[in-house]
C-alpha positions as CSV (number, residue, x, y, z in Angstrom):
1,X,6.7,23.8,31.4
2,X,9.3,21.8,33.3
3,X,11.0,18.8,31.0
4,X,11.6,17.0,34.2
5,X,8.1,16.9,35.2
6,X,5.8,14.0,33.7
7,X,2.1,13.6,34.6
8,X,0.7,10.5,35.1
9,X,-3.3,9.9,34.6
10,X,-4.3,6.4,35.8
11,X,-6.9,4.0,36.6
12,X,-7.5,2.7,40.0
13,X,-9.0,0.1,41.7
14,X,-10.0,0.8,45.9
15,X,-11.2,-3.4,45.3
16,X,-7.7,-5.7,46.4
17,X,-9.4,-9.0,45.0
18,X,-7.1,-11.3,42.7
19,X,-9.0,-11.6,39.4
20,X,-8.7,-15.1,38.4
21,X,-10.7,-15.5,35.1
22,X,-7.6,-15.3,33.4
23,X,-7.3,-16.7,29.9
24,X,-6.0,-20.2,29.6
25,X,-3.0,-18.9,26.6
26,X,1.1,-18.1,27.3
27,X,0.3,-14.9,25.7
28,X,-2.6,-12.9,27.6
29,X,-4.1,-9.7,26.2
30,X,-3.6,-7.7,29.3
31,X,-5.2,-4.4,27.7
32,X,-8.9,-6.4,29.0
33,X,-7.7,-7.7,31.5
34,X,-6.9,-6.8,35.0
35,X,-5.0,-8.2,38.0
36,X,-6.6,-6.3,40.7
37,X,-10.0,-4.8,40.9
38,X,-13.0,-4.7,39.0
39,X,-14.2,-0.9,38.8
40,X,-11.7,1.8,38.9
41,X,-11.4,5.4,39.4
42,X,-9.4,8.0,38.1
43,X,-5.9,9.4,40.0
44,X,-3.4,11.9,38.0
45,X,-0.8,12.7,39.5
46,X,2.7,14.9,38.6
47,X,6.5,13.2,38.9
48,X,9.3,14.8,39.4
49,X,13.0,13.5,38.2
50,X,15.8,15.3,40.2
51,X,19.9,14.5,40.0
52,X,21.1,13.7,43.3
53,X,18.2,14.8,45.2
54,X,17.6,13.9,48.8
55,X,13.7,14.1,48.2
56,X,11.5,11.2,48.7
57,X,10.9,8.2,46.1
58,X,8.2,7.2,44.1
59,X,7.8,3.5,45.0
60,X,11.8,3.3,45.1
61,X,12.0,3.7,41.9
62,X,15.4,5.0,40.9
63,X,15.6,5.9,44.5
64,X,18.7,8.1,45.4
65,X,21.2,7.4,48.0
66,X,21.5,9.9,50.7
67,X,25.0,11.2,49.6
68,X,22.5,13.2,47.1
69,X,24.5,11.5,44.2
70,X,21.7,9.0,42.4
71,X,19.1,10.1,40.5
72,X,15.3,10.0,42.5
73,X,11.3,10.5,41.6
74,X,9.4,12.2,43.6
75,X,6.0,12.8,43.9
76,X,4.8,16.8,43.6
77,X,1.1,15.7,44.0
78,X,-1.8,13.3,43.5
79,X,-4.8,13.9,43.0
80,X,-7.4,11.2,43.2
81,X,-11.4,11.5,41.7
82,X,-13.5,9.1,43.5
83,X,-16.7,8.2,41.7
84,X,-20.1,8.4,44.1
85,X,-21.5,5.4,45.0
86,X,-24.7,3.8,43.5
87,X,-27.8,3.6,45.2
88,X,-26.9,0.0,46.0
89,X,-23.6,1.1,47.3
90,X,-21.7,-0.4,44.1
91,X,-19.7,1.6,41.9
92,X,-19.2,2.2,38.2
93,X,-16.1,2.6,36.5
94,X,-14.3,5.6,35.0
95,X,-12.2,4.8,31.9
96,X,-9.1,7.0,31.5
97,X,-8.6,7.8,27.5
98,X,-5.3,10.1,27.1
99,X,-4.1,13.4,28.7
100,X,-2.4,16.1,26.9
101,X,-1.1,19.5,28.7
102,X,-1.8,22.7,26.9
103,X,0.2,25.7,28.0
104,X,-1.9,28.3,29.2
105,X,-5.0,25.9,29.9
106,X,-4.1,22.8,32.0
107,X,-4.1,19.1,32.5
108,X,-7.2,17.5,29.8
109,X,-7.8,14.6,30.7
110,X,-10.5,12.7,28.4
111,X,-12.5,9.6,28.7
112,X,-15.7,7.8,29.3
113,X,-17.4,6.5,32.8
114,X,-21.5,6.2,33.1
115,X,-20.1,7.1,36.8
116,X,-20.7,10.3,38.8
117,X,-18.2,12.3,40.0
118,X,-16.8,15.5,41.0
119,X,-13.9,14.8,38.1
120,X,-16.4,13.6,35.4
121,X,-19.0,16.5,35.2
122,X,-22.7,16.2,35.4
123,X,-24.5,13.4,33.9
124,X,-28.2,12.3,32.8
125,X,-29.5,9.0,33.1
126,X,-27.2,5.9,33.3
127,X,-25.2,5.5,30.0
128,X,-21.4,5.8,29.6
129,X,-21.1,9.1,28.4
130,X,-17.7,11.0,27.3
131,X,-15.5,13.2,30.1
132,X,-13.2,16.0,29.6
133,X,-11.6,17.2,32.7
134,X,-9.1,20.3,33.1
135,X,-6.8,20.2,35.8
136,X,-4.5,22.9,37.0
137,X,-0.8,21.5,36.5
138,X,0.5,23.4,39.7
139,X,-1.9,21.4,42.1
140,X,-4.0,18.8,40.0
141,X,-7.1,20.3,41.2
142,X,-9.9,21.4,39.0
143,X,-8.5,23.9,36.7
144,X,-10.4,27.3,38.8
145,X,-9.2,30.0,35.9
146,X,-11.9,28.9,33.4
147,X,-15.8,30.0,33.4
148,X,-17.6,28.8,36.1
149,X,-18.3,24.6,36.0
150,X,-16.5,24.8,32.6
151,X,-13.6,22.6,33.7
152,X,-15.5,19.3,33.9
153,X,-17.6,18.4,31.0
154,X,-19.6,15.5,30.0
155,X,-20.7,14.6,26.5
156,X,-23.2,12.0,25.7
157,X,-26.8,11.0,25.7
């Protein structure tokens, strides 16, 4: 467990479109709304803050100079869980709900998609049903020390 390590589950959107049914108000409620995309996928990934590293930045941010004196994030790994396409060829989305690491078990990550998935477990049928995911916090691949297709579970009718 590494205090200078964070891990980062997000939703993400492969669709580059410009939303523009945005509300007519000064003050949005962004938490429904969304600049980019329409369905999303999930990505975790695992950050790194170093002190005078000469690593490379996440997106610039804090970026260090190359006398190894500023602070820099890095990226240790991502790991993106693409959803399988319809029969139409149009995807569902995968809602991320929270991610909490437990030592000695992994990355859980938990939401909700009616999506399928390699990241979301096996489904029935075409309802949104609950996801619990475990991911090993080395790699961010499917957590392989637990019983066999135990580290993906869905929940739901």
């Amino acid at each position: 467990n590494n205090p200078d390590i964070v891990y980062v589950a997000s939703m993400v959107s492969q669709d580059t479109t410009t939303t523009n049914d945005y509300p007519d108000t000064e003050f949005p409620n962004w938490t429904h709304l969304f600049h980019r995309g329409k369905t999303f996928e999930m990505t975790v990934e695992a950050l790194q803050y170093e002190e005078g590293s000469s690593a490379s930045t996440f997106d610039g941010i804090l970026e260090g100079n190359s006398g190894g004196g500023g602070p820099v994030i890095s990226t240790l790994w991502s790991q993106y869980f693409p959803v399988e396409p319809e029969a139409d060829g149009s995807k569902l989305s995968v809602y991320v709900g929270g991610m909490i690491y437990k030592e000695g078990l992994g990355l859980i990550v938990a939401g909700s998609t009616a999506a399928q998935g390699i990241g979301y477990g096996p489904s029935e049928g075409d309802d949104e049903d609950g996801y619990v995911t475990i991911l090993d916090p080395s790699t961010g691949e499917l957590a392989s020390n637990l019983i066999a297709n135990k580290n993906n579970q869905r929940f739901g009718t």
